[in-house]
C-alpha positions in Angstrom: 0.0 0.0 0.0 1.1 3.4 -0.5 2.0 5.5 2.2 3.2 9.7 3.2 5.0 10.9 5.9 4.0 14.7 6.5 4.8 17.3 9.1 1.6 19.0 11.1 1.8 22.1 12.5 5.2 23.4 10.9 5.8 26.5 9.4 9.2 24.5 7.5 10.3 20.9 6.9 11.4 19.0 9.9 9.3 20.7 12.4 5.8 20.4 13.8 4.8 16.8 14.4 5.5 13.8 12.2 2.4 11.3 11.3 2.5 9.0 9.2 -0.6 8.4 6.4 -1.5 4.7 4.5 -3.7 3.8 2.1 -4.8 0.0 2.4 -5.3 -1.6 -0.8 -7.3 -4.7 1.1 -8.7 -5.3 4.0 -6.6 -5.5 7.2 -7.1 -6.6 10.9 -6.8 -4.7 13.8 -3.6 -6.3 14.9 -1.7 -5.7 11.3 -2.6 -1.7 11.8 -1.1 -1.5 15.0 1.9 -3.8 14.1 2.3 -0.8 11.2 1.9 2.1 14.0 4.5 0.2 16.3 6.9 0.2 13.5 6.8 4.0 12.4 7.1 4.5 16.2 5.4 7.9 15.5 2.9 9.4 18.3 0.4 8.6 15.7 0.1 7.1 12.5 -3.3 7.2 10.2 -4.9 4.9 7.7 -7.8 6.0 5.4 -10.2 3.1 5.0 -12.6 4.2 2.4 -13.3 6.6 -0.2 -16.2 9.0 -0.1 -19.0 7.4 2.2 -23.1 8.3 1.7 -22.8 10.8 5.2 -19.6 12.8 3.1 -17.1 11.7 5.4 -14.2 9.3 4.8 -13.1 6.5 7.4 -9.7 7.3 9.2 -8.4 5.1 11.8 -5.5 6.5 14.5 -3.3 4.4 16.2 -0.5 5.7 18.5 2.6 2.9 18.9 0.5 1.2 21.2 -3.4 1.5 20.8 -5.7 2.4 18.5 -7.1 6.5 19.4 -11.0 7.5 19.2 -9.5 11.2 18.0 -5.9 13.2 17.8 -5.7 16.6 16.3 -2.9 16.6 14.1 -3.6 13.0 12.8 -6.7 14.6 11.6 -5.3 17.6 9.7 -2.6 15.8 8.2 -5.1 12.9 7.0 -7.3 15.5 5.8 -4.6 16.8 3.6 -3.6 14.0 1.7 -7.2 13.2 1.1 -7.8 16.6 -0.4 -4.6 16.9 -2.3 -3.1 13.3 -3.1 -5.8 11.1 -2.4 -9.0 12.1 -4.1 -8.2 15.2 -5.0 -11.5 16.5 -3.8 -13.5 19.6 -5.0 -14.4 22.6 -2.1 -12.6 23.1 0.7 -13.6 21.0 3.4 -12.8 17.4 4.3 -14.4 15.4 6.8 -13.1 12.0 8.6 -15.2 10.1 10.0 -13.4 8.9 13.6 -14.6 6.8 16.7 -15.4 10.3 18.0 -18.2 11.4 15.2 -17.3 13.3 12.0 -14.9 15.6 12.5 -14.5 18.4 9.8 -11.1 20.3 8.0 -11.3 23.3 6.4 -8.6 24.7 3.8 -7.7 28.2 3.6 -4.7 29.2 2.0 -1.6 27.7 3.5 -3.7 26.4 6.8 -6.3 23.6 7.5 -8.6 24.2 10.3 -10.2 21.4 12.0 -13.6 22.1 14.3 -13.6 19.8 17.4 -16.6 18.4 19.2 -17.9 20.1 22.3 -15.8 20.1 25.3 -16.3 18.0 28.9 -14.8 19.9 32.1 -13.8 17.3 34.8 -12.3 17.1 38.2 -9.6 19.6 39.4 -6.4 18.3 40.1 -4.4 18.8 43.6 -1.6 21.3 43.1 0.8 19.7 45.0 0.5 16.6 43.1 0.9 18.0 40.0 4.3 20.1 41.1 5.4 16.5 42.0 4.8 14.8 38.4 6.5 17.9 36.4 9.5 18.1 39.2 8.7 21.9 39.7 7.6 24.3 42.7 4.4 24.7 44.1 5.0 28.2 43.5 6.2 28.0 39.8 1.9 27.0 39.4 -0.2 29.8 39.3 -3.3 29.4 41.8 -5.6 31.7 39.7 -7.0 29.1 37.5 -7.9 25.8 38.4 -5.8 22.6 37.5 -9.2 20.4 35.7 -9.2 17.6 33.4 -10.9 19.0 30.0 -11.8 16.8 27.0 -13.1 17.5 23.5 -12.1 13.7 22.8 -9.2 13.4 24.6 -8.6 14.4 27.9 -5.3 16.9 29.2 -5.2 18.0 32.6 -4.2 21.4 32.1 -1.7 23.4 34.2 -1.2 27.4 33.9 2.5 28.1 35.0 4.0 31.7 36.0 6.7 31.8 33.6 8.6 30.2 30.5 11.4 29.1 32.9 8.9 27.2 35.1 7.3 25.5 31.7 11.5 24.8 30.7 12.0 23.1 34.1 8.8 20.7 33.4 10.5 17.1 33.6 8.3 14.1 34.5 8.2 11.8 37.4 7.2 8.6 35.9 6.2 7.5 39.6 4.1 10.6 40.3 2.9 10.5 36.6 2.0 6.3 36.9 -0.1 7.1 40.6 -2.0 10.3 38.9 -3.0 7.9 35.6 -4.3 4.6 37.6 -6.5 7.3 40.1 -7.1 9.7 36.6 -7.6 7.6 33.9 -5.7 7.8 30.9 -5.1 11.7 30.2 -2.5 14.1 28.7 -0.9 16.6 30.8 -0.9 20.3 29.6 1.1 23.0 30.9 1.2 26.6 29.1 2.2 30.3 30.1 1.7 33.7 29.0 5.5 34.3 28.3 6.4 33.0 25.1 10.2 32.9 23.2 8.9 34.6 20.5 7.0 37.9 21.1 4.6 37.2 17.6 2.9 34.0 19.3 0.7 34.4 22.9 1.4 31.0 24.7 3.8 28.5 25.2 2.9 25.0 25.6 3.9 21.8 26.7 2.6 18.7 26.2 3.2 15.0 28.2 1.5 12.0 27.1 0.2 8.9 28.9 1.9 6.4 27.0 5.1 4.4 28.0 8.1 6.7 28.7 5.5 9.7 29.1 7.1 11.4 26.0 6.5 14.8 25.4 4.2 16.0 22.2 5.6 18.4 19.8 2.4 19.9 18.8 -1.3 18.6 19.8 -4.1 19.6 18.2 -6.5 17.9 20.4 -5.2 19.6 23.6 -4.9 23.0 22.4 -8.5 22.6 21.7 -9.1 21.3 25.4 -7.2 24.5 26.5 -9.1 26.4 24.2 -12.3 25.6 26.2 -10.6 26.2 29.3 -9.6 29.7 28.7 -13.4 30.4 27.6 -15.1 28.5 30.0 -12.3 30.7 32.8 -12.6 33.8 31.3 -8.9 34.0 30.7 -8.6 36.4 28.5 -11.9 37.9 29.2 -13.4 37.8 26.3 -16.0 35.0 25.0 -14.6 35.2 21.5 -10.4 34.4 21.1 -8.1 34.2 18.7 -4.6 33.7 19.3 -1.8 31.7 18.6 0.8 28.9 20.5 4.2 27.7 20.5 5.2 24.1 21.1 7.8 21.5 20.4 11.1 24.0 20.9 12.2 21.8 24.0 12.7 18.6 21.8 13.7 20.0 18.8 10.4 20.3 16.9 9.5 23.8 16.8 5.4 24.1 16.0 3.1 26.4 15.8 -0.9 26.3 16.3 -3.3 29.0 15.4 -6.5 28.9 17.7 -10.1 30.5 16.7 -12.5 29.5 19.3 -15.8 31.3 21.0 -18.5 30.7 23.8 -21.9 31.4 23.5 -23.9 30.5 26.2 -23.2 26.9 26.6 -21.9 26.2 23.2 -18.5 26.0 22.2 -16.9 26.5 18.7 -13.1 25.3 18.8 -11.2 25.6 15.7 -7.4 24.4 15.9 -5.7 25.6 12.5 -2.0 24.7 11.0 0.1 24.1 8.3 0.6 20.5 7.1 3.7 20.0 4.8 4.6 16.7 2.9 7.7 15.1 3.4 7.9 11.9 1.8 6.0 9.2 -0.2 6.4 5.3 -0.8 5.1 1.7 -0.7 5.0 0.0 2.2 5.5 -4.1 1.2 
């Protein structure tokens, strides 16, 4: 079958987040996708199922190294784009995939594709000393403001607001700490941002740890920076119900990223939009 490797959320090659996109020819188990994703070793790694189905959609599964995923944000905008522009070649502008999670649709617009994510779930708040003990930081480094809550718009990221860059730097995981939080938690991502950013055109910096073995750290997540997208609405953070801004990620490990957020409340209804550039970086046939 054929297959692309492409870069989501980079501005150039060799940044953003690498997933990896097949194309089955015939029919394939469960077990032979996963055995694929373990062998890319990506975070994620995609595999469009059909063409064009009767509700518009196309079926996309996900599958991270060691299970298959009901949703992941850039898996779906860099699916999305080799649909559009390799795959079918499809007329408008809009793609839509259908995952475990319902339809979920991606918009083109110039250089960017924007993906709309379903309505976000606010959960329990999370002790701040226990989370200062997983990221190996100071109580102190946390700011108390805002709450510490588990938020989900298909996956969920316990999200931390820290005082400064040097605090979100410092963030190294305690795999002990990090093991007790998941087996009380559940399975969920751990998201840290702050206001201070390294470069003065972009409006948050964010980390992102993942609840997989090793607790390896994200270069750029779609589907969290639309969970903290609802948290700064449903918080008032920036005091406004309609915001637009944009975040940093993946300069700690090498793979500088960058997210563009359009998102608004109105009353009880959400609209999260993540947006990003996807950029092709390879092609072959996988035997």
């Amino acid at each position: 079958m054929k297959y692309y490797i492409v870069d989501v959320f980079a501005e150039n090659k060799y940044e953003g987040n690498q997933l990896a996109v097949f194309i089955p020819e015939r029919k394939m188990e469960k077990n032979e996708l996963q055995k694929i994703a373990r062998e890319m070793n990506f975070s994620e790694t995609t595999f469009i199922m059909s063409g064009l189905q009767d509700n518009g959609g196309y079926d996309v599964k996900i599958f991270s190294p060691d299970s298959e995923l009901p949703f992941a944000g850039h898996p779906t905008l860099g699916t999305a784009y080799i649909i559009k522009f390799l795959f079918d070649r499809s007329e408008g502008s809009e793609i839509k995939l259908n995952l475990p999670v319902g339809q979920i649709p991606v918009v083109f617009e110039d250089q960017y594709a924007w993906m709309t994510q379903n309505q976000p779930e606010f959960g329990a708040n999370v002790e701040i000393d226990r989370i200062a003990a997983v990221l190996q930081i100071n109580r102190e480094d946390i700011n108390t403001n805002f709450p510490l809550q588990v938020v989900s718009t298909g996956l969920p990221s316990v999200i931390v607001h820290l005082n400064s860059l040097d605090a979100v730097s410092r963030c190294k995981i305690n795999h002990r700490a990090y093991a007790d939080l998941l087996k009380d938690k559940g399975d969920i991502n751990l998201l840290v941002f702050a206001t201070e950013t390294a470069n003065p055109e972009n409006d948050l910096n964010v980390r992102l740890f993942m609840p997989i073995p090793g607790y390896l750290e994200d270069p750029a997540t779609g589907s969290a920076n639309g969970n903290l997208a609802a948290y700064l609405l449903e918080h008032n953070f920036f005091n406004s119900n309609e915001i637009n801004y944009r975040v940093e990620q993946g300069a700690f490990i090498g793979r500088p990223s960058l997210l563009k957020i359009n998102a608004k409340k109105s009353d009880d209804h959400y609209l999260i939009q993540v947006g990003g550039r996807v950029i092709v970086i390879s092609e072959g046939k996988w035997y």
